[in-house]
Structure formats: C-alpha cells, structure tokens
C-alpha positions as MATLAB code, in Angstrom:
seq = 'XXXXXXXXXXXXXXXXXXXXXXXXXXXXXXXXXXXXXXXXXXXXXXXXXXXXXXXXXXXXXXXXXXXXXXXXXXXXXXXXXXXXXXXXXXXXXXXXXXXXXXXXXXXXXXXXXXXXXXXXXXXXXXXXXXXXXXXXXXXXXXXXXXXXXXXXXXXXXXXXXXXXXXXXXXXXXXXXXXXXXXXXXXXXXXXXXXXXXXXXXXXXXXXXXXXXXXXXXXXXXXXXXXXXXXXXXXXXXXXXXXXXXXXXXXXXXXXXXXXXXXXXXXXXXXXXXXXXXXXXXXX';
ca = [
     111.307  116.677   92.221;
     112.988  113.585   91.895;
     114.391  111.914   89.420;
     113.788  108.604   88.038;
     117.087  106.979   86.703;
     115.918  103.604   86.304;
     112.868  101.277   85.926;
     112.645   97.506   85.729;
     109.708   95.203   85.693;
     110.414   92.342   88.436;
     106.455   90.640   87.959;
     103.687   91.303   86.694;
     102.396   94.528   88.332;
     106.104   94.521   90.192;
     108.138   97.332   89.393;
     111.479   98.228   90.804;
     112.654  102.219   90.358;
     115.931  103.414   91.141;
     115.313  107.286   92.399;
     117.847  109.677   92.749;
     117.379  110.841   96.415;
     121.119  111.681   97.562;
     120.264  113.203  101.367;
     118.091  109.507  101.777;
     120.828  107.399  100.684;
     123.629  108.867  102.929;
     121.112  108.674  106.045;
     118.917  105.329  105.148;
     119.560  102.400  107.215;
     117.812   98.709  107.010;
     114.124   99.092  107.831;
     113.546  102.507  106.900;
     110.852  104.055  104.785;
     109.491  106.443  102.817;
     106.324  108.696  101.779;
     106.401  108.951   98.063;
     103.670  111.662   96.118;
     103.760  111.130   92.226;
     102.257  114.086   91.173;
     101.162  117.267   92.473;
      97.321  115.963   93.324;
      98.417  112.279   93.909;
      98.520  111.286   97.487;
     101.847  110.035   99.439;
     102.216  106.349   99.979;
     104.951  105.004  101.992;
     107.469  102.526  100.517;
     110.099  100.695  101.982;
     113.898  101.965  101.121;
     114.992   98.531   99.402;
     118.266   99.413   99.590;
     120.447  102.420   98.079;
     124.133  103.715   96.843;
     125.291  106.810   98.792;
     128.354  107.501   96.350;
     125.877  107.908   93.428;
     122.922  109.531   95.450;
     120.343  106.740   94.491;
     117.691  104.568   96.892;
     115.873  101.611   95.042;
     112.141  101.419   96.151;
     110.270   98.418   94.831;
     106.073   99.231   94.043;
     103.373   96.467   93.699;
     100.352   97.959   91.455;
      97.243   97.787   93.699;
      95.430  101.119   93.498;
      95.262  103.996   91.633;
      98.922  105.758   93.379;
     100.275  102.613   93.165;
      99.785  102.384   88.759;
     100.351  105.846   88.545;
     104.456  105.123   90.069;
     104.402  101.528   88.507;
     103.699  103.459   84.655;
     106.283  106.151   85.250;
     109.106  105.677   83.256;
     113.026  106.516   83.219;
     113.446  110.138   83.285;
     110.557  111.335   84.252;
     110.004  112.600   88.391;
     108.397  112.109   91.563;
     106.796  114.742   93.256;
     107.968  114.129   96.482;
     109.658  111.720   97.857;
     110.315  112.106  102.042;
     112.685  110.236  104.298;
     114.229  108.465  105.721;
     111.337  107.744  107.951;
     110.643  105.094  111.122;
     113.064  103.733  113.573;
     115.946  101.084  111.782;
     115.926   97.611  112.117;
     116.881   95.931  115.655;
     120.202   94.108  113.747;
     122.330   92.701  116.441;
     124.517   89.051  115.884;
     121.459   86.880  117.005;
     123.164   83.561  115.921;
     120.503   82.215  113.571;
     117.757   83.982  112.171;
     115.465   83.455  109.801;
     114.068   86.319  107.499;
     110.664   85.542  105.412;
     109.184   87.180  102.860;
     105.818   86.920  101.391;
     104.963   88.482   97.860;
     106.300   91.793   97.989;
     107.228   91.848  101.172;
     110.021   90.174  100.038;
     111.489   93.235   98.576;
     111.221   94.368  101.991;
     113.124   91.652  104.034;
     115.777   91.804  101.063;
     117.621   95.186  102.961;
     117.284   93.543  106.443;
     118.356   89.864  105.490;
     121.508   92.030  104.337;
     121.909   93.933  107.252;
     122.032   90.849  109.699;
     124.135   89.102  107.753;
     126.397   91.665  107.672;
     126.203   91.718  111.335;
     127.631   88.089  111.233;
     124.219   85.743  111.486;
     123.690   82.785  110.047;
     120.704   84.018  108.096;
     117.904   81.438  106.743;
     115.764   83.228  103.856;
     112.449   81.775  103.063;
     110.450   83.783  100.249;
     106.899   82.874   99.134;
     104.311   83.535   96.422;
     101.080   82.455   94.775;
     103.182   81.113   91.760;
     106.502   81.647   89.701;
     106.261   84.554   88.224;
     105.409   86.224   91.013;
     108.857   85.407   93.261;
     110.759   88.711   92.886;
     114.621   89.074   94.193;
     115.395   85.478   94.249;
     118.728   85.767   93.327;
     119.442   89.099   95.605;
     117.947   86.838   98.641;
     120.315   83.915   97.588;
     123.512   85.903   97.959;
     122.991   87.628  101.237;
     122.012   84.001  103.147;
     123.595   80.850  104.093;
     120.453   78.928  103.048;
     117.213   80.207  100.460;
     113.945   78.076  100.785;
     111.893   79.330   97.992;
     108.078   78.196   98.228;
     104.958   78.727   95.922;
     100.831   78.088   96.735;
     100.856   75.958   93.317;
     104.227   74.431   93.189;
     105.069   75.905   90.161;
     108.558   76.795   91.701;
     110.744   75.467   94.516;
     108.964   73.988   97.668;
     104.747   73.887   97.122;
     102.967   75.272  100.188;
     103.356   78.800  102.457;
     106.010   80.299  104.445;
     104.977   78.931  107.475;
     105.418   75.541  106.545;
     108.870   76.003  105.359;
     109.674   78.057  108.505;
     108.025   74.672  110.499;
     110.523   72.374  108.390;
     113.179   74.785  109.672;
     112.702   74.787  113.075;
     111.594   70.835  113.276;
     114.856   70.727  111.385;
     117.535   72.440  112.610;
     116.462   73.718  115.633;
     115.139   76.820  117.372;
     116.333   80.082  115.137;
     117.312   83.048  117.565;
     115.335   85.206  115.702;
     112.553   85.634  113.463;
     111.773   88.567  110.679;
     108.661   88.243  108.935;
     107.111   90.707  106.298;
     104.396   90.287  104.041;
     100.438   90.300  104.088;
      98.847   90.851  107.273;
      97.468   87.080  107.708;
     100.403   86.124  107.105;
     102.769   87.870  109.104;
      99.733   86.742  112.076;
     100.273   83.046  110.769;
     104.145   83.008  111.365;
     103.543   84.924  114.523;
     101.128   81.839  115.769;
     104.284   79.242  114.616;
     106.873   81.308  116.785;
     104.546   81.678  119.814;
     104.360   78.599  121.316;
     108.086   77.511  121.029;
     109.274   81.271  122.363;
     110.467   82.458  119.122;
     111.678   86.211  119.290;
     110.082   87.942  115.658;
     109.168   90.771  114.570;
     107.086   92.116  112.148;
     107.043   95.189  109.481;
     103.092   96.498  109.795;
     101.463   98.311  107.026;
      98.552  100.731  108.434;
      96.940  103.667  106.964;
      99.644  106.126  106.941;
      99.474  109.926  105.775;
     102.042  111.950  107.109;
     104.960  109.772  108.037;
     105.638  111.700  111.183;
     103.501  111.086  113.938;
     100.869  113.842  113.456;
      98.209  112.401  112.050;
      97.375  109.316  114.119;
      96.001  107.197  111.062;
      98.547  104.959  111.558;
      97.568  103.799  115.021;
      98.144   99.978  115.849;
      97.653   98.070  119.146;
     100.893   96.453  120.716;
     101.059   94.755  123.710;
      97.367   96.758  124.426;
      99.503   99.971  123.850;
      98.773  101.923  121.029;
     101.870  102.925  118.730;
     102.285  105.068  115.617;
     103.841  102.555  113.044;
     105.943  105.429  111.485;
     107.755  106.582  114.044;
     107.439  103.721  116.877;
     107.860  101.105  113.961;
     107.206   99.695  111.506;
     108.721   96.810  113.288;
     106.887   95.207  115.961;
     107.120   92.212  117.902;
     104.901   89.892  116.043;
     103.246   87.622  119.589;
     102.053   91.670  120.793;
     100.282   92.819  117.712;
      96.954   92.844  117.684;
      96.288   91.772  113.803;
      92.799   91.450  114.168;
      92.528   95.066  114.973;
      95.022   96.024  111.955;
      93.515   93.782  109.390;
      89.889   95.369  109.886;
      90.995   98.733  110.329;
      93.083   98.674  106.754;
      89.990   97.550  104.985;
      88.285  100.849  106.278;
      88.652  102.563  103.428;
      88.367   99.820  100.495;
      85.320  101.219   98.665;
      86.658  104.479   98.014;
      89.924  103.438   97.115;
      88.519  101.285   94.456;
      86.149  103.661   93.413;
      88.712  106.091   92.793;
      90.869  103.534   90.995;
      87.970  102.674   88.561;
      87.781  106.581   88.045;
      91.038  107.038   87.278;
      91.452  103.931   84.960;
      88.509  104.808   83.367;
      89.613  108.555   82.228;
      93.018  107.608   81.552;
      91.531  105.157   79.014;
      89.430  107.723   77.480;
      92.167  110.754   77.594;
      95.338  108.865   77.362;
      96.830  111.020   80.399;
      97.920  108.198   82.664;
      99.101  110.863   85.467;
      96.252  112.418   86.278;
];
C-alpha cells in the first residue's frame, strides 16, 4: 500500500499526486516509470516518475483522466492508498552535454519532459522548452518548465495563451532561428511525437521519443508492449520508452493502441454508471 500525501488539481481532468514510495525515489532517475494498481481489482497503468525527493521518500506522478483507472487515481484523495505502485521501471534517459537541445511537450506529456528538461540541464545544455496544448487551461507545469530552461516557448491550438499554433511550428521557428539544436526530446500524443519526428528528419536532427503502448507487466514478459524500431521489434518497458523518433514505426503504434478502444470505453461507461448509482467511486 502506498500512501497518498498529497493531491493537486493542475487542469481540468489533470491531477498531480505526491506518493510516498521511498525504495523508488532513492533509485528513480529521469525517464523512468512506473505500473500503478489503485485497488485490488483495478488494473496497473504505467505513469511516468515526474520527479521525486529521496530524503522524504516521495515520487510525484502526474495522471490525465481518460478511462476508467485513470478517474479512479485522479478521485483519490490525500490519505488514502494505492494498491501497488512498481518501479522504477525502463532504461533512464540518454542525458549527456549535447550543447543545445530542445525538449517539447504536448498536453500531458509535458509532465513528462518536465524530469528530463531537468536532467539535461543539469548536465550543462542549453535547454529550449516548448510546451503545447489545445487552450489555457490546459498548459500544466509552466512555471516548473520555465526554471529548468534558458528559453520557454509556450504555444496553444486557439491562441488563448502564448504563441497560437502546435509544437512543431514553434520547434520550426527555433531551428529557422537559431540554428540546428543538437538534440531533440519530444513527448506527447502519438501524431504528434510522428509530426516533430517528420521536422527533425530531413535536417538530421538527433530526437527521441517517449512511446506509450499497451503495457501490462512492466517487465518484459508479456509482449503487449511490442513496437517496431528500425524494423526491430522492442519491448517499450524495458528497451525504452525512449526511442529514436526517424526509426519508429508510428503507424504501426497508433493502430495497434486503438486495439482495444471499445472495451475500454465500455468498461468506463460501466463503471461511471454504477458509481453514480452506488456512490462507491473505487470500485
């Protein structure tokens, strides 16, 4: 069991939970995940380790409410406990002193460039953060992204804050701009992540990617989490989750995570539905 220490709403359906997990935060490092079961039936999702505080035995995960796991952890509140929560999991971020990179984020994949903007600055890069979402209220960790780079490009699909268009074009601006980064990090939705990956190609732009597959056990077992790099196939949680972006086949990964979209929204409409008829939001 795990215990919940802190909650805090970051956007609507956005929630940030500081767990205490004190084995995880000695070991976690930039880029590292993990499986997370809510309740005794619920089943494990995995969640990036945003970042964590080894002296007080804490990690920070941040949760975007999708399905029915995903409300269940987003409506837990402080004090109560997770299940499980395993890690950490998957290989660490490749952080080396690149010169300049540039580290996007795109919705809530912001939350998980946040740890690895601050682990290549801290390895002395210049680091260029550009964060995106469909409108204002929606940009989470602005002000964590501002103090761990040199330069923040905020960007919204309505303009309702900072620049109006997508990632990419910001990350075009950059690179018409000021020149060739050394590096590239890019997380976010899948056509996304594909879209920056098509703007780094042509100009020889090393970035990777943090891909999201099916994922069960966390350790290599299963084989739901199969992707296609560089016509290879790859586990994502133990090869990855980072990939370069110019091998990954996306097409393959975006059809094969929409595999199982009926029943997961058939199972969130069940649960909704008797949690609004018993009041047991947990179940």
């Amino acid at each position: 069991m795990y215990h919940i220490i802190q909650t805090e709403t970051l956007a609507p359906t956005i929630t940030k939970l500081t767990v205490e997990a004190p084995l995880i935060a000695r070991k976690r490092k930039a880029g590292n995940f993990v499986i997370v079961r809510p309740t005794p039936t619920g089943e494990r999702i995995p969640l990036t380790i945003v970042d964590s505080d080894p002296d007080k035995g804490t990690i920070v995960i941040i949760v975007q409410a999708i399905g029915k796991t995903t409300h269940i952890i987003t409506e837990m509140v402080e004090g109560e406990y997770l299940m499980d929560v395993v890690g950490p999991l998957g290989e660490p971020t490749p952080v080396s002193d690149f010169g300049t990179v540039v580290c996007i984020g795109g919705g809530v994949g912001t939350a998980v460039i946040y740890p690895i903007a601050k682990a290549l600055k801290e390895a002395g890069n210049r680091v260029v953060s550009i964060i995106g979402a469909r409108n204002r209220e929606l940009v989470i960790l602005e002000d964590e992204m501002a103090a761990v780079s040199d330069e923040l490009i905020v960007t919204t699909d309505d303009g309702s804050h900072g620049k109006k268009g997508f990632v990419t074009d910001a990350l075009q601006e950059v690179i018409t701009g000021q020149g060739k980064p050394n590096a590239v990090y890019a997380i976010g939705p899948l056509p996304m992540m594909r879209a920056v990956a098509n703007v780094t190609r042509e100009p020889g732009i090393r970035t990777w990617v943090s891909l999201n597959p099916i994922m069960m056990d966390g350790t290599g077992m299963c084989g739901a989490c199969r992707v296609t790099v560089g016509n290879e196939m790859k586990f994502a949680c133990v090869d990855g989750p980072e990939f370069d972006a110019h091998e990954v086949n996306f097409d393959e990964l975006i059809a094969r995570n929409r595999t199982y979209a009926g029943p997961e929204q058939e199972a969130f409409s069940t649960w909704k539905n008797r949690t609004e008829t018993t009041d047991c939001k947990h179940l």
